[in-house]
C-alpha positions as CSV (number, residue, x, y, z in Angstrom):
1,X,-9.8,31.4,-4.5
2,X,-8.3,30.1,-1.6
3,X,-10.0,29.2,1.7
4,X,-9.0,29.6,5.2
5,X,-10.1,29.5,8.8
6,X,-9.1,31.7,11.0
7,X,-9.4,30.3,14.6
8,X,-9.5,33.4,16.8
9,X,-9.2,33.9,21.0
10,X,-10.4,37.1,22.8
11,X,-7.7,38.8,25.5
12,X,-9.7,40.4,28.7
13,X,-9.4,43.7,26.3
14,X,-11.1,42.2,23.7
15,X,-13.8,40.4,25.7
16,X,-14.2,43.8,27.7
17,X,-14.2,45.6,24.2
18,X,-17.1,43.2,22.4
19,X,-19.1,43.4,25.9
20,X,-19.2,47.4,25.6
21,X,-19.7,47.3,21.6
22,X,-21.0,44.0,20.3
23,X,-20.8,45.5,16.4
24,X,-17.3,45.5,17.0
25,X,-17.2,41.9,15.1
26,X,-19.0,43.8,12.2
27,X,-16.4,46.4,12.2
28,X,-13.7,44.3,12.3
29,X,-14.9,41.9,9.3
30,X,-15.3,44.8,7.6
31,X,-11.9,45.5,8.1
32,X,-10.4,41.9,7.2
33,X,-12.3,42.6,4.3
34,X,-10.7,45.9,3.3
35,X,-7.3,43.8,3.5
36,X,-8.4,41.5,0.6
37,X,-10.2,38.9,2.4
38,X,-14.4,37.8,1.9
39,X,-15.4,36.2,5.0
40,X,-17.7,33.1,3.9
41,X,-18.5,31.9,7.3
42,X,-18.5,32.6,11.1
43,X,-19.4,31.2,14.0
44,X,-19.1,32.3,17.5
45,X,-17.7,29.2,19.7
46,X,-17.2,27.8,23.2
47,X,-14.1,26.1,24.4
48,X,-10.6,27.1,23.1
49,X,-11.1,29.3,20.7
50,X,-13.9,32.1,20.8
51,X,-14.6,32.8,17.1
52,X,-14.2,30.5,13.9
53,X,-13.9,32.9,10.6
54,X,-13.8,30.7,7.1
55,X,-12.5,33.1,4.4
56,X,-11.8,33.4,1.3
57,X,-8.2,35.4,0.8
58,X,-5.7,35.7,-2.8
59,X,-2.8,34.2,-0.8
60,X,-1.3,32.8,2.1
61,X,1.0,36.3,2.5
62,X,-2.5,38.1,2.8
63,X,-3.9,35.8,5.9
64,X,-0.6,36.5,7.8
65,X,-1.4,40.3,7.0
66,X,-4.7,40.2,8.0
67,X,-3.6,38.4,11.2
68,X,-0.8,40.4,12.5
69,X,-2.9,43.7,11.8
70,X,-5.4,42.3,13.7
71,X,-3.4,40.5,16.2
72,X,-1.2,43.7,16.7
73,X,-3.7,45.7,18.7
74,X,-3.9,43.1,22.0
75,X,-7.5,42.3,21.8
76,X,-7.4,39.3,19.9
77,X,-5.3,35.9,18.8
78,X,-5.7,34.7,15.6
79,X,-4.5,31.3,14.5
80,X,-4.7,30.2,10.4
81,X,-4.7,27.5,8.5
82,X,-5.6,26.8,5.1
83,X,-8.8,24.5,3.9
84,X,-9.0,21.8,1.3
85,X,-11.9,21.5,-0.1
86,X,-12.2,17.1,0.3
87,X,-13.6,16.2,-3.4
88,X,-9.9,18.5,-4.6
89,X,-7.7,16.6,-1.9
90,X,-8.8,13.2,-2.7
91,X,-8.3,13.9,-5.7
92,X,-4.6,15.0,-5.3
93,X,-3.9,11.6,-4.1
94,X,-5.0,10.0,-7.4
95,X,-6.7,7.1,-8.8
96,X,-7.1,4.4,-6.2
97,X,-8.3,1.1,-5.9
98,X,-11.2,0.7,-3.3
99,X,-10.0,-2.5,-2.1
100,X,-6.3,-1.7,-1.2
């Protein structure tokens, strides 16, 4: 199945939510996961973004789903981009000569 990380940044709402309620994030895996999605991975981070999500989803149509639903209630951005596994892209380029 397809893999993809979702890249996702809090509003004040949704900081002020997750300080009130920290299972929120459970909550709302379980709900990614009720769109069609299994969450692999997640980490929370520091810097741009505050959350990196790695899942596994049936389509690119179901990400967009999952990040508009999400996205719709004003408590969190969510950007998405899909992720090659590196033994299946190098692969996709083909045979190559080591010394080119």
């Amino acid at each position: 199945m397809p893999i993809y990380i979702l890249l996702s940044t809090l509003s004040g709402e949704g900081v002020e939510s997750l300080k009130k309620n920290p299972s929120r994030v459970q909550q709302v895996n379980a709900e990614v996961e009720s769109m069609g999605a299994r969450i692999i991975d997640q980490w929370a981070v520091l810097g741009a973004f505050d959350f990196v999500t790695v899942i596994e989803a049936a389509d690119e149509l179901t990400v967009a789903r999952i990040a508009v639903e999400i996205g719709a209630r004003g408590s969190t951005k969510i950007q998405s981009m899909p992720a090659i596994p590196v033994a299946e892209f190098l692969d996709a380029l083909g045979p190559r000569d080591v010394y080119e």
